[in-house]
C-alpha positions as CSV (number, residue, x, y, z in Angstrom):
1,X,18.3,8.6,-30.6
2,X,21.6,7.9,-29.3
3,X,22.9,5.3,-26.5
4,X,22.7,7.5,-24.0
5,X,19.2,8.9,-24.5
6,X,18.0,5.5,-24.9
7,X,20.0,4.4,-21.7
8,X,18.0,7.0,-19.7
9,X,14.5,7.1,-21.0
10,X,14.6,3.2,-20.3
11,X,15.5,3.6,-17.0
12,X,12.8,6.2,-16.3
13,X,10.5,4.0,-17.7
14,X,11.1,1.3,-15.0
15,X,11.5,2.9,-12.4
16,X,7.9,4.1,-13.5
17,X,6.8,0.4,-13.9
18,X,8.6,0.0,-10.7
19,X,6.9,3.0,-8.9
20,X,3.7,1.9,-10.2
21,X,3.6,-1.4,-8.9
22,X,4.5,-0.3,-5.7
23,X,1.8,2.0,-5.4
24,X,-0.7,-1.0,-6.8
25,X,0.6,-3.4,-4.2
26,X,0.4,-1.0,-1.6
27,X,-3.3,0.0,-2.6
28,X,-4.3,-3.5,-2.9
29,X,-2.1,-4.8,1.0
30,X,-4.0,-1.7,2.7
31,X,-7.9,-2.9,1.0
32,X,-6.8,-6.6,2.5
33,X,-5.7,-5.4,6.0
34,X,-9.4,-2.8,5.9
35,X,-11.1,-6.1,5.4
36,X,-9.2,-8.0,8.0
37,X,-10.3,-5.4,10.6
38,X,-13.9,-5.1,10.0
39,X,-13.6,-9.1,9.9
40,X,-12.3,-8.4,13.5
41,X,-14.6,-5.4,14.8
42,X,-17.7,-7.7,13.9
43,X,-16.2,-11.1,15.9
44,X,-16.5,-8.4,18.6
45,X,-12.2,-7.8,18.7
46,X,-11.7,-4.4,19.7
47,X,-8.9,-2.6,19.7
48,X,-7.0,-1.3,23.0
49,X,-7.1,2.1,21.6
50,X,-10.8,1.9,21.7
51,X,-11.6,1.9,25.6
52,X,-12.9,4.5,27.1
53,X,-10.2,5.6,30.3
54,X,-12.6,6.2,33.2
55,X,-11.4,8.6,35.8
C-alpha cells in the first residue's frame, strides 16, 4: 500500500470513529434530556406550549 493510500484510508477511518462518537454522544445527551422532562412533567412542570388558548 503506498503512503498515500495509507494517508487516506486512515483518515476515513477517523473521521468514522469521529462520526461515530458523535452520533453516540448525541444518542446518549437526547436519552438524558427525555429523562429530565418526564422528571419535570411528573413534579407537575408543564410546558408553555402545553396550555390550551381559550377564546
Amino acid at each position: 500500500m503506498s503512503a498515500h493510500a495509507l494517508f487516506v484510508t486512515a483518515a476515513y477511518a477517523i473521521t468514522a470513529i469521529v462520526l461515530a462518537g458523535l452520533v453516540g454522544w448525541i444518542l446518549l445527551d437526547q436519552r438524558a434530556r427525555k429523562r429530565e422532562l418526564a422528571a419535570l412533567e411528573a413534579a407537575g412542570v408543564r410546558r408553555r406550549s402545553d396550555k390550551a388558548v381559550k377564546s
